[in-house]
N, C-alpha and C positions, 0 to 999 in steps of 0.2 A: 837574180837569186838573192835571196834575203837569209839573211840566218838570226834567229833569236837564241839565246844561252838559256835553259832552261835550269840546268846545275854543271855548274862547278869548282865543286866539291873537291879536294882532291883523298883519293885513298877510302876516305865515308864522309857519309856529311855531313856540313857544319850548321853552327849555327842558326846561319843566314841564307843558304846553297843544299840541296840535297847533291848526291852525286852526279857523274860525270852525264847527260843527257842533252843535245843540240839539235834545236828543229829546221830544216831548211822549209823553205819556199818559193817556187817558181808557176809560170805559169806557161799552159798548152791547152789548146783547145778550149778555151773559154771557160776554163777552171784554173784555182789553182790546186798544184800539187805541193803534197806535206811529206815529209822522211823524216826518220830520226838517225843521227847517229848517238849510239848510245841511250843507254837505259838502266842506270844503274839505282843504286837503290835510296829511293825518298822521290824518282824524278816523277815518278808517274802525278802523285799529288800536286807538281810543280807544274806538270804541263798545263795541268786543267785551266792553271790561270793565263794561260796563255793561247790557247785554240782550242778547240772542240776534241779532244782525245780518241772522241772513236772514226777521224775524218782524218786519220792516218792511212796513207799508201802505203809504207814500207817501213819496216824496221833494217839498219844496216850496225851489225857489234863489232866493234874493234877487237875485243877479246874476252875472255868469260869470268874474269874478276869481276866478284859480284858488285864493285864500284862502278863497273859497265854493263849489267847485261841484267840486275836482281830483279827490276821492278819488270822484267817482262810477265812475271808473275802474276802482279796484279794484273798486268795488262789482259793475260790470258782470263782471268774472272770475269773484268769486263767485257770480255768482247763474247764470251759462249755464255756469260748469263744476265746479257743483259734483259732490262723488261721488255723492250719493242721488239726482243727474239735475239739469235746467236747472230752475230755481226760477219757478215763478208770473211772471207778468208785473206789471209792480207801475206806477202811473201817479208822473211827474215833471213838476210846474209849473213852469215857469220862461220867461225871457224868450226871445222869438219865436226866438232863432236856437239855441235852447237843444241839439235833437238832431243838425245839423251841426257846431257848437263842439265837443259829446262825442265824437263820430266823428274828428274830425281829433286831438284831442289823445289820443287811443290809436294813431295813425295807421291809421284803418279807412275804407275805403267809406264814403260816406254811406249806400247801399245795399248793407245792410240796415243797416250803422252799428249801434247802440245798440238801436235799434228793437224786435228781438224780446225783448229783455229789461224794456224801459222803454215805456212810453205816455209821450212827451212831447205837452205840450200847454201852448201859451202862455196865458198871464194875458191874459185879457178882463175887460172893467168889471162882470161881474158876479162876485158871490160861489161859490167852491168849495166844495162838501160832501164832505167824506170822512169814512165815519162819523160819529162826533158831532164833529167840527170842523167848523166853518163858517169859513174862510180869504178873506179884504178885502185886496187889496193895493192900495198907491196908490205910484206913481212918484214916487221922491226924486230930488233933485240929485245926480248923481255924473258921474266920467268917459267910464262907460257907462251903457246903461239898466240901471236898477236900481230893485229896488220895495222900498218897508219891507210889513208881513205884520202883519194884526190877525186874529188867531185868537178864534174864541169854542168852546168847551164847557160843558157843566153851569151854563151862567148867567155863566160867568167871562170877562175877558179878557187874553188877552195880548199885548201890543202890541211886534214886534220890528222894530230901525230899520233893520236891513242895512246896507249901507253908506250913509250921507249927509252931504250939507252940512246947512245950517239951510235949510228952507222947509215950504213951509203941509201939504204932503203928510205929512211927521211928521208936524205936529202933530196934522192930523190922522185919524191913523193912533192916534199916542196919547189921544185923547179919552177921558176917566173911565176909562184901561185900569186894570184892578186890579194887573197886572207892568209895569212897560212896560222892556224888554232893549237898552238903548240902546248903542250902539258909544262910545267915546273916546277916540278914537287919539290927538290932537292935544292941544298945552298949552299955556295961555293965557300970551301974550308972545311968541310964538315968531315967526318968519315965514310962518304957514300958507297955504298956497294956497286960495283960496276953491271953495266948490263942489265940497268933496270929501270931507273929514271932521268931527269935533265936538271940540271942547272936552271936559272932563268940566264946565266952567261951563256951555256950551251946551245938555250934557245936560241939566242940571239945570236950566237956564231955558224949555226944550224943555219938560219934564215938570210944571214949574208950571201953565205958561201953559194946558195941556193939561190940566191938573188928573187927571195919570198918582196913583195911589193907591200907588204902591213903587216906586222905584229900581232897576234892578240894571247896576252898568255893566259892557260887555265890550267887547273886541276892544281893546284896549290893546298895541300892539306893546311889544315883548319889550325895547326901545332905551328905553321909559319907564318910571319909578318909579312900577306902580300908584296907590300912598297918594297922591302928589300928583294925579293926576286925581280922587280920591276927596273929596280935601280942596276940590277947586275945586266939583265936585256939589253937597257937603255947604254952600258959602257961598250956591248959587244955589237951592236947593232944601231947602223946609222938613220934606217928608215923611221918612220909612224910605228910604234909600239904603246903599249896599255891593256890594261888588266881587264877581264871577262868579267861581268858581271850579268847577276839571272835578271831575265826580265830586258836585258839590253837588245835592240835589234839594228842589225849590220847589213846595209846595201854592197853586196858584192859588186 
């Protein structure tokens, strides 16, 4: 399983990173398979540099802040208008109100809304197969509902937090994950609001307690000085830790 960082961004995008957007890739049947978790917004133009855009299987959203989920937008343009004809129907996981949310923020119908483009279908308690991914989500803390995402392929894991606070649904989401792609928007000392984001200390005490086997922290809004959420990681977490960068790609 391979994963390349496509953005992030944390919160919207920066600079250098549009938002939050990660492509996996494994392989089955003498293909390979491509997913995304996340699609927020600026990722779409990001991905192009990195694969073929319309040679996605699945889309899977952690949650519906438009730092996750904006650019399915574009995506939906591209794929029912493109020139070679309207593209495959391709399935999108994501929480319950997932295909009225899409529809309104293009200002469309609910009906047909997104629909002929996209198979939405909410996260139920059991596990997703799409091709060799097998996809766990369990609901985090946040403002809305929002789930972190444990991906397995080829025997490996990868554990990504989406947006969260600290609670047991991390952790255990990260349990023995071989990556585990943790968010750490927030900085220790600050006035942080609880039950919404992590520390990069939290990260890293997150990923002990869970006994995550790597580090990689993202979603860092653009307002903080990376190195120091890296520096706070590195004090609470003994393993392989470092920062996400787009464009970077990780053998699970």
């Amino acid at each position: 399983m391979r994963l390349t960082v496509i953005g992030n961004s944390g919160s919207y995008p920066g600079p250098n990173s549009s938002a939050s957007c990660y492509l996996l890739e494994a392989e089955l049947d003498d293909r390979t398979w491509r997913v995304l978790l996340d699609m927020g917004n600026g990722a779409l133009g990001s991905l192009q540099r990195y694969t073929d855009a319309t040679a996605i299987d699945a889309v899977f959203l952690s949650h519906l802040h438009a730092d996750h989920c904006l650019d399915l937008c574009g995506y939906y343009v591209m794929r029912k208008y493109h020139p070679s004809g309207a593209l495959a129907r391709i399935p999108v996981w994501g929480p319950a109100d997932t295909a009225r949310r899409m529809a309104k923020a293009y200002d469309l119908e609910e009906d047909p809304g997104m629909n002929e483009e996209f198979e939405f279908t909410p996260y139920g308690p059991q596990a997703v197969r799409c091709g060799p991914f097998t996809v766990t989500v369990r609901e985090v803390v946040h403002p809305v509902t929002a789930y972190a995402l444990r991906v397995e392929a080829d025997g490996r894991t990868l554990a990504y937090s989406g947006d969260s606070g600290l609670c047991h649904g991390l952790e255990d989401t990260a349990r023995d994950a071989d990556l585990f792609l943790c968010e750490a928007s927030f900085l220790e000392g600050a006035p942080n609001p609880p039950d919404l984001h992590l520390t990069g200390a939290e990260a890293g005490r997150t990923a002990t307690v869970a006994g995550s086997r790597r580090l990689l922290l993202t979603h860092i809004p653009p307002w903080h000085d990376p190195e120091k959420a890296l520096a706070e990681a590195v004090g609470s977490y003994d393993g392989p830790v470092e920062l996400a960068t787009p464009g970077t790609t990780y053998d699970i």
